[in-house]
N, C-alpha and C positions, 0 to 999 in steps of 0.2 A: 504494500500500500504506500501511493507516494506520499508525501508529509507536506503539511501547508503550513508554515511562518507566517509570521507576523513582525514585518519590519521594528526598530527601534525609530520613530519619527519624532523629532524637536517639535512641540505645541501640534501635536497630535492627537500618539497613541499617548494622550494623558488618562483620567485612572476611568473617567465617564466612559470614553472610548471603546478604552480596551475589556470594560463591564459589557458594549454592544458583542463587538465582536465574540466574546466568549460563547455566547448566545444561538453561534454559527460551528461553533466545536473545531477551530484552528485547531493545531498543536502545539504548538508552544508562540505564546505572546512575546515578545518584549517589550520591555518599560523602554521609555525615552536615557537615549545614553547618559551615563554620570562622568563625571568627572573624578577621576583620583586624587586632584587637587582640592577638589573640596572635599571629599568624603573624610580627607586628612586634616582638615580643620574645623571642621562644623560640629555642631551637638548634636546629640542622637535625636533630640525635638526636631530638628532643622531637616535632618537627614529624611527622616519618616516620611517629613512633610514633601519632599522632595520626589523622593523615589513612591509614593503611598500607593505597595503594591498590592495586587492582588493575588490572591490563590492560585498557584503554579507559574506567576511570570514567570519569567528570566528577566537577569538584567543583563545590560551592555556597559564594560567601564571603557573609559577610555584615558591615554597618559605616556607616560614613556621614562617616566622613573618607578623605579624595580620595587622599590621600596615602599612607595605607597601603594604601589599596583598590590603587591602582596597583602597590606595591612587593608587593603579595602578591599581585597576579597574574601580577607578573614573575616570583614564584619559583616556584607554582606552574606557569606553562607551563614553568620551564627542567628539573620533576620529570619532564616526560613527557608530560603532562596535555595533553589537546585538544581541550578543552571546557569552559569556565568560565560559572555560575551565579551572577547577581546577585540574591540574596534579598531581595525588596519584599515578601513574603507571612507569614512570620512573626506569628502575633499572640502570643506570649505576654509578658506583662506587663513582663519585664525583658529584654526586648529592645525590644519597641516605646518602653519607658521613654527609652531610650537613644537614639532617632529610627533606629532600624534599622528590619528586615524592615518589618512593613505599616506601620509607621511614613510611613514616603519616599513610601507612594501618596498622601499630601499634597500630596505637592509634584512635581510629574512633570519640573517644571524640575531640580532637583537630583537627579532618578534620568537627568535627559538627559547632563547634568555627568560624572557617575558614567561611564556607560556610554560616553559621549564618550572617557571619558578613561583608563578599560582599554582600547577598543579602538584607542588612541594606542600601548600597549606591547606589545600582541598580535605575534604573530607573524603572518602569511598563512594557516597552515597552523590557527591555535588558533581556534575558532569560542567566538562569548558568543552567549549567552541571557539573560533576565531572569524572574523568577517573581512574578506580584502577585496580589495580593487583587481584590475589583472597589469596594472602598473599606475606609475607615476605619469612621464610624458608618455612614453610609451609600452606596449604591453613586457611586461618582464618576473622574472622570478616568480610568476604563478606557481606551477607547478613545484618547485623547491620548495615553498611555502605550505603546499598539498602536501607535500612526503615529511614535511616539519610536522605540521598539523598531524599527521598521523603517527610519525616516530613520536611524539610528544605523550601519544594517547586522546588526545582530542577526540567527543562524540561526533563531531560533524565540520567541515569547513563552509562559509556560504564563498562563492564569489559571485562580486557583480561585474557584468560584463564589459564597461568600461574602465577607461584610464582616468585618473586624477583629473588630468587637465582636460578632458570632455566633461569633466561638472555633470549635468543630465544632459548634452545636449548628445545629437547624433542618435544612432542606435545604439543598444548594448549586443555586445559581438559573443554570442554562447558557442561559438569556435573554441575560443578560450576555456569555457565554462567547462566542452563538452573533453577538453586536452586534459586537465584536470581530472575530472573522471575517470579517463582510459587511464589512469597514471597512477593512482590510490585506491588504496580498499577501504577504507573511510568513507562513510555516506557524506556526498556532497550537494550542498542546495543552491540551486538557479537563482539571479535575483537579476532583474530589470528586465524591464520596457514588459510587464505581464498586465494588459489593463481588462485584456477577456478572458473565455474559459478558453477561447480557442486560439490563445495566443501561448496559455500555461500548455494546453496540448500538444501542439508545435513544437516546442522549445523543448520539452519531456520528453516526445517521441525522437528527438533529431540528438539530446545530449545523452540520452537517458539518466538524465541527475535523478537523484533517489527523494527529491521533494524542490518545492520553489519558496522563495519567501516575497513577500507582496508587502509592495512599499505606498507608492502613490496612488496607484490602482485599486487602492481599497475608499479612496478621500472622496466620503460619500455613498462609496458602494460595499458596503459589508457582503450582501448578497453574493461579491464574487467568490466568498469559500464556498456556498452552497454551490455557485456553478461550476467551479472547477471539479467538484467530488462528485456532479453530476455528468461532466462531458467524460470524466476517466472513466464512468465506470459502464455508462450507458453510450458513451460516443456521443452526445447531445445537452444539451441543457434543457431539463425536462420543464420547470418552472419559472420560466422567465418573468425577471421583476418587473411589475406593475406603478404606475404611477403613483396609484393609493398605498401602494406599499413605501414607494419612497416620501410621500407626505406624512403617513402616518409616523415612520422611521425618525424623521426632524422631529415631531412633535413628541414622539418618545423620549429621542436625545437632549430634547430642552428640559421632559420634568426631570429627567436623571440628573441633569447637568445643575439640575437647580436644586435637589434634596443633598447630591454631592459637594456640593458649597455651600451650604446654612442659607440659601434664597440670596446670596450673593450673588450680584450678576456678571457674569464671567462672558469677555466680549469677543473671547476665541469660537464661541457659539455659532457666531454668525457664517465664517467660515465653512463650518460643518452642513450648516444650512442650505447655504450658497450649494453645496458640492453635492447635496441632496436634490436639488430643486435641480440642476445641469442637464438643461438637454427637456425640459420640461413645456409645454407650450402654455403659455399666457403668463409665463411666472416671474416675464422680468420687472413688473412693477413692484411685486410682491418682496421680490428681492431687495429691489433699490427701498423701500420703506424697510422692510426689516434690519438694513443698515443703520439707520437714524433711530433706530427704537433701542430701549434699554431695561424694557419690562417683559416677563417673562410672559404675562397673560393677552400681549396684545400681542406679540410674535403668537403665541399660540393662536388665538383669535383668528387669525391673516391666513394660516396655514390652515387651521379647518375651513377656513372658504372656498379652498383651493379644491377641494371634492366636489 
């Protein structure tokens, strides 16, 4: 059975979110990346509040001194946690800045270090992974990085199919994805450019990676774990999402969003909303006021009319 991810997404997969998605039976979530840097100075109040995960995440740290990387995996497995992500894939400017996420696919020696040396404090029971790019400028040390991951013991590698400096743009090249594969006995997971069931098909049938992890392709569309687990196993997507399914879906996500924050209004909402309503006929007015509002009962309001 191939396995369905759930990307780590910045002002995303926050905790309302990852409560939907759970709902669709992914396999393993991830929280939004953390930082080693903080996890080494802040209070365990602070931290909670940070990471405030759910039953079976994983988390993602990311970093590139040895020393906190260990001490903040030690705290996180003691949270509960049973599955730790070491972020090599990261491209944004002030993280790779710093020799983080895709940074480290430079250097495959110091992502061996790295992962050497969490799974020194690991428990038996706590499983790592690693997540990388298939280069910096250009595609490189993939595969070394695959036979690391695995000499290491690692449960899984994801790689996504581009390079650092393609950021999201271009396609993701599962070329690479599928090099890897032929190359480890390690299950390794597919990640970019997945936005339908019959793109996760494609990309499975042509690498045969042993599962995909879904990043932006979900932003809005929870529905696609149902269809992906619907075109593998029938060849088809048996229940195609309905309109009313994605208005009622907002208006669910708003009361969650709003019992998960003490009726605080939290204005990453709208977002969610917006990627709900995408592709919807009459909705862009509906849209453009749900911008300017800041109450949960007239967002609601707007969106039961929408039936």
């Amino acid at each position: 059975m191939k396995k369905i991810y759930i990307a780590p997404i910045a002002g995303v997969t926050d905790y309302t979110f990852r409560g939907i998605l759970e709902d669709f039976n992914p396999d393993l979530i991830f929280t939004e990346m953390v930082s080693v840097n903080a996890l080494s100075v802040l209070n365990d109040k602070t931290i909670s509040k940070i990471l405030k995960l759910r039953d079976g995440n994983a988390v993602q740290i990311f970093g590139e001194d040895i020393e906190k990387i260990k001490s903040s995996a030690q705290y996180i497995q003691n949270l509960g946690v049973k599955h730790i992500n070491l972020n090599c894939g990261c491209p944004m400017k002030k993280i790779v800045n710093c020799g983080y996420g895709a940074a480290l696919v430079k250097d495959p020696e110091k992502i061996k270090r790295i992962l050497s040396e969490i799974k020194s404090v690991l428990n038996d029971d706590v499983k790592l992974s690693v997540k990388i790019r298939i280069g910096y400028k250009e595609p490189e040390n993939y595969v070394q990085i695959g036979k690391i991951a695995e000499e290491v013991g690692c449960e899984h590698i994801t790689v996504h199919g581009r390079t650092r400096e393609q950021l999201y743009s271009g396609k993701a090249d599962w070329s690479y994805i599928k090099e890897v594969k032929d190359n480890i006995s390690i299950p390794v997971i597919g990640n970019g450019d997945i936005f339908t069931a019959e793109d996760a098909l494609e990309k499975i049938s042509y690498s045969n990676v042993d599962g995909v992890m879904l990043a932006r392709g979900i932003f809005g569309n929870p529905w696609l774990i149902r269809d992906i687990r619907e075109i593998l196993e029938y060849g088809e997507v048996k229940n195609p999402v309905t309109k009313d399914e994605k208005i009622n879906m907002a208006i669910e996500h708003l009361k969650r969003m709003r019992i998960d924050n003490d009726d605080q209004f939290i204005f990453d909402i709208r977002k969610h909303i917006s990627w709900y309503l995408k592709g919807l006929e009459n909705c862009a007015e509906v849209k453009r006021k749900i911008n300017t509002l800041s109450d949960y009962d007239e967002i609601i309001k707007l969106l039961e009319d929408l039936h």
